[in-house]
C-alpha positions as CSV (number, residue, x, y, z in Angstrom):
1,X,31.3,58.9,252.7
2,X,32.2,57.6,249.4
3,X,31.4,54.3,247.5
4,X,33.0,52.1,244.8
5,X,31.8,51.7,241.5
6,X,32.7,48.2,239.6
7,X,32.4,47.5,236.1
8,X,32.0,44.3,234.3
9,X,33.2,45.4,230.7
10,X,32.0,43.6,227.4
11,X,31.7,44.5,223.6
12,X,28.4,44.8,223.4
13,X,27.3,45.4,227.5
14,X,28.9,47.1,230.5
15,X,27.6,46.1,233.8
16,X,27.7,48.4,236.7
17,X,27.9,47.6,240.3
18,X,28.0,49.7,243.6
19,X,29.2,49.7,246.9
20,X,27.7,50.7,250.1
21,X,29.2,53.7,251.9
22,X,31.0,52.0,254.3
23,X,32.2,49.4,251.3
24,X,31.2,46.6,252.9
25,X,28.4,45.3,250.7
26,X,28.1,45.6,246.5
27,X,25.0,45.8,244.8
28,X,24.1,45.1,240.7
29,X,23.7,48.6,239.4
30,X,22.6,48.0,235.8
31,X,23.5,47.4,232.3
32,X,24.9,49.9,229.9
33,X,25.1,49.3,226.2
34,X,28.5,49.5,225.3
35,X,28.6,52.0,222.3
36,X,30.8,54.6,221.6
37,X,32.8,56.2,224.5
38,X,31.4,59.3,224.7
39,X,28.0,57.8,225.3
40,X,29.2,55.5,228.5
41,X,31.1,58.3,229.6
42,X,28.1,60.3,229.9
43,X,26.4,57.6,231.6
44,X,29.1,57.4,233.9
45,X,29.4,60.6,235.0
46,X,25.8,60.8,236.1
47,X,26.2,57.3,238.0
48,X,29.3,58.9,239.4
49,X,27.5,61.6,240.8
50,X,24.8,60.4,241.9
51,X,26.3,58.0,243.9
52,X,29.6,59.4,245.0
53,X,31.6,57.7,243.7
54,X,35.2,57.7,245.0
55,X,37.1,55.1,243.1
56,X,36.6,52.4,240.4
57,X,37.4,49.1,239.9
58,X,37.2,46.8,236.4
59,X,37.3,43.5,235.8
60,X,39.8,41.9,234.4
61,X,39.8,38.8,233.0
62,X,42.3,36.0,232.8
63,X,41.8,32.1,231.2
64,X,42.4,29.4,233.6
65,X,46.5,29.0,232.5
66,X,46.6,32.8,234.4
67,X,47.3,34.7,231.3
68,X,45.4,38.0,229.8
69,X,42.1,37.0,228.1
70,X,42.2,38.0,224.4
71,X,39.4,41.0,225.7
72,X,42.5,42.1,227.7
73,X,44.0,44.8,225.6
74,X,40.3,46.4,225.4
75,X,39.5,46.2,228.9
76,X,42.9,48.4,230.0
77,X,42.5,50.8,227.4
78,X,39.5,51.5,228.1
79,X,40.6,51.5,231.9
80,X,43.4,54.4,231.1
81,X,40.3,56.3,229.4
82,X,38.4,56.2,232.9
83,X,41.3,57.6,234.7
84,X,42.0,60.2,232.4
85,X,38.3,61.4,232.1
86,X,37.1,61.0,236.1
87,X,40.5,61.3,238.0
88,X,39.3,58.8,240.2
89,X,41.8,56.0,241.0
90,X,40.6,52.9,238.8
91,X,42.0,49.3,239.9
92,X,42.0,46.1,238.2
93,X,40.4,43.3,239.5
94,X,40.5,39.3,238.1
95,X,37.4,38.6,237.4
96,X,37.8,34.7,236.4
97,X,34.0,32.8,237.0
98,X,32.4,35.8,237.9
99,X,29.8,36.0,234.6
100,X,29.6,32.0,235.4
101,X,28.8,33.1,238.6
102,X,26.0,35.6,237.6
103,X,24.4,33.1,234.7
104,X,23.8,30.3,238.2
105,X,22.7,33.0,240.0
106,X,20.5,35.2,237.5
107,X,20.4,32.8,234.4
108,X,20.9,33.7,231.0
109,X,19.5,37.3,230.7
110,X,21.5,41.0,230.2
111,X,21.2,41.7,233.4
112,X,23.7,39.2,234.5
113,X,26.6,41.8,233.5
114,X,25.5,43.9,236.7
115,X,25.1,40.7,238.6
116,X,29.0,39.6,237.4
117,X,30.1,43.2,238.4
118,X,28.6,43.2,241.7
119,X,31.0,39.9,242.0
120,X,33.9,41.7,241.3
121,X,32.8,44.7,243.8
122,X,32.7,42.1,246.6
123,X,36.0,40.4,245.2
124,X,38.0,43.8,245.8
125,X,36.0,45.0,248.8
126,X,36.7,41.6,250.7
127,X,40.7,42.3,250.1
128,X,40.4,46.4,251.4
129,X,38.6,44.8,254.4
């Protein structure tokens, strides 16, 4: 079986979350420093692996009027780079709250981007359910 991988996407971090085979449950992965493609993409690659990952889904963020936060344009870019280097399908998934989320529930430290993307993993595993 196969899991998801989610991604909480940022300028400076990327946080990782997975899901269990039966994609059911999501757990924080880590954090990645967001550098220059080539480097995450590496990174990715391995997690990919090593987990078997089967598809991926990113967060994407919207204000509270509904529209495209200004992060936006960055986030799908860097979305169409996924899918043309892992020919996996990658969806989008609003992510509005979910860092806010992860700050209550983990506080004020890095690690709250794998914390936010495990919040988007159960987000878009509760609507394939």
């Amino acid at each position: 079986m196969s899991r998801v991988l989610a991604i909480d996407y940022g300028k400076k971090y990327i946080g990782l979350a997975f899901s269990d085979e039966n994609k059911k449950f999501s757990f924080p992965l880590k954090v990645i420093q967001n550098k220059k493609f080539p480097e995450v993409k590496k990174e990715l690659r391995e997690i990919i692996k090593e987990k078997n990952i089967s598809e991926i889904v990113v967060g994407f963020p919207l204000t509270f009027k509904g529209e495209p936060h200004k992060i936006a344009k960055d986030i799908l870019k860097f979305r169409e780079k996924l899918k043309k280097e892992f020919n996996l399908p990658v969806y989008r998934e609003e992510e509005r709250f979910t860092s806010a989320q992860a700050k209550r529930f983990h506080g004020k430290k890095t690690g709250n981007h794998a914390v936010a993307a495990s919040f988007i993993l159960e987000n878009y595993l509760n609507k394939i359910a």
